[in-house]
N, C-alpha and C positions, 0 to 999 in steps of 0.2 A: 572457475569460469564466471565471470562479469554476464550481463545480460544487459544485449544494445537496447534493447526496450525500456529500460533503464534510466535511458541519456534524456535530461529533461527536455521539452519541446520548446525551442527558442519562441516560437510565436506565441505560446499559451499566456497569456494576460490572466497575471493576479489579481490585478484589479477589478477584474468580472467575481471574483472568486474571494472577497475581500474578508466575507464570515469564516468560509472554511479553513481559508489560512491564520487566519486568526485562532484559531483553536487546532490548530497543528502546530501553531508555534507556541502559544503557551503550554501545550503537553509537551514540548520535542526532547525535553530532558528526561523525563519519564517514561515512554513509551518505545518500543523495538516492531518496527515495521518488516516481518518476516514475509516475501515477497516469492512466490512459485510463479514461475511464466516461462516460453520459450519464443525464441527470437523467431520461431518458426509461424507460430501460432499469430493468427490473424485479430485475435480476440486482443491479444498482448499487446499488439504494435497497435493496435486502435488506442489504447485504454492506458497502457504504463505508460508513457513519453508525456502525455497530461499530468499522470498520477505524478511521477518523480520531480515535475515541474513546479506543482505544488510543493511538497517536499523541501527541495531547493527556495523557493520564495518564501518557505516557512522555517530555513533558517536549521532544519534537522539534521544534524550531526549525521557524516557515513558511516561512524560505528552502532548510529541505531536504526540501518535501514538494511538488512540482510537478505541477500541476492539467493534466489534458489534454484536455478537454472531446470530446467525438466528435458528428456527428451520427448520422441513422438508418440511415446508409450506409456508416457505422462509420471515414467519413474523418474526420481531424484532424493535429496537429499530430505529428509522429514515428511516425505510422504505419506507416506504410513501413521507413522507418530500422530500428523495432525490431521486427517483423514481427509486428503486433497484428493478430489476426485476431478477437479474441472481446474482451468486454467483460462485467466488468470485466479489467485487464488492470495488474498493477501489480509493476514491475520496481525492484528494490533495485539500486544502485549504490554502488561506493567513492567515494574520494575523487578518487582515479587514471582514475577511466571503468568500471573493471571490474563484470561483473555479477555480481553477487553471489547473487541468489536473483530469483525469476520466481512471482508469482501469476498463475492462468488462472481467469475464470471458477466454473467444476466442480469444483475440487479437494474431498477431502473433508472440509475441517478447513474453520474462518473463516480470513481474511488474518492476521490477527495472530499467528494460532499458525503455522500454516503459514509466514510468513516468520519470523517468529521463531525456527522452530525451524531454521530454512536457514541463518537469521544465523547462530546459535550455532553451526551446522555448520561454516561456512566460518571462523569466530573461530579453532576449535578445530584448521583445517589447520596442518601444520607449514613 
């Protein structure tokens, strides 16, 4: 199951967003965008349709952006595993497994900057 939330937002302007894409698309080969949300969830439809829009301007492969559908109970696929307790819920990974940067929900930036600016953080470790 696909999640409409998903579907990047035709009106979102990259060019307002010119940093963050910029460092989504120099990672996009590297990195696995594992994505918990539900089409239900009010949080999701504010927040992914931005997020995936990015994404798309940033040029990231569909097989490094993995959909993880939840229902109202907030059960699904790697929940557990990655201890999602809030939705949305979207974890950057390496190549290797490692985590790389963690969206919750509430943060106070959108996804795209907020991971972006994690990416870049973690790029910049020695």
């Amino acid at each position: 199951m696909e999640l409409e939330t998903l579907r990047p937002n035709p009106a979102w302007d990259a060019a307002s967003y010119e940093e963050s894409v910029n460092v989504l698309e120099s990672h996009r080969d590297e990195l696995t965008y594992r994505v918990w949300g539900g089409d239900w969830c009010k949080d999701c439809r504010a927040l992914l349709p931005d997020f995936a829009a990015a994404l798309d301007a940033a040029g990231v492969p569909d097989d490094r952006i993995d959909e993880r559908p939840v229902d109202r109970e907030k059960d699904g696929p790697g929940v557990e595993a990655y201890d999602v307790a809030y939705i949305p819920t979207i974890v950057v990974e390496s190549n290797d497994g490692d985590e790389v940067a963690r969206f919750v929900e509430d943060e106070s930036v959108p996804p795209a900057i907020y991971l972006a600016d994690a990416i870049a953080a973690w790029a910049e470790r020695p």
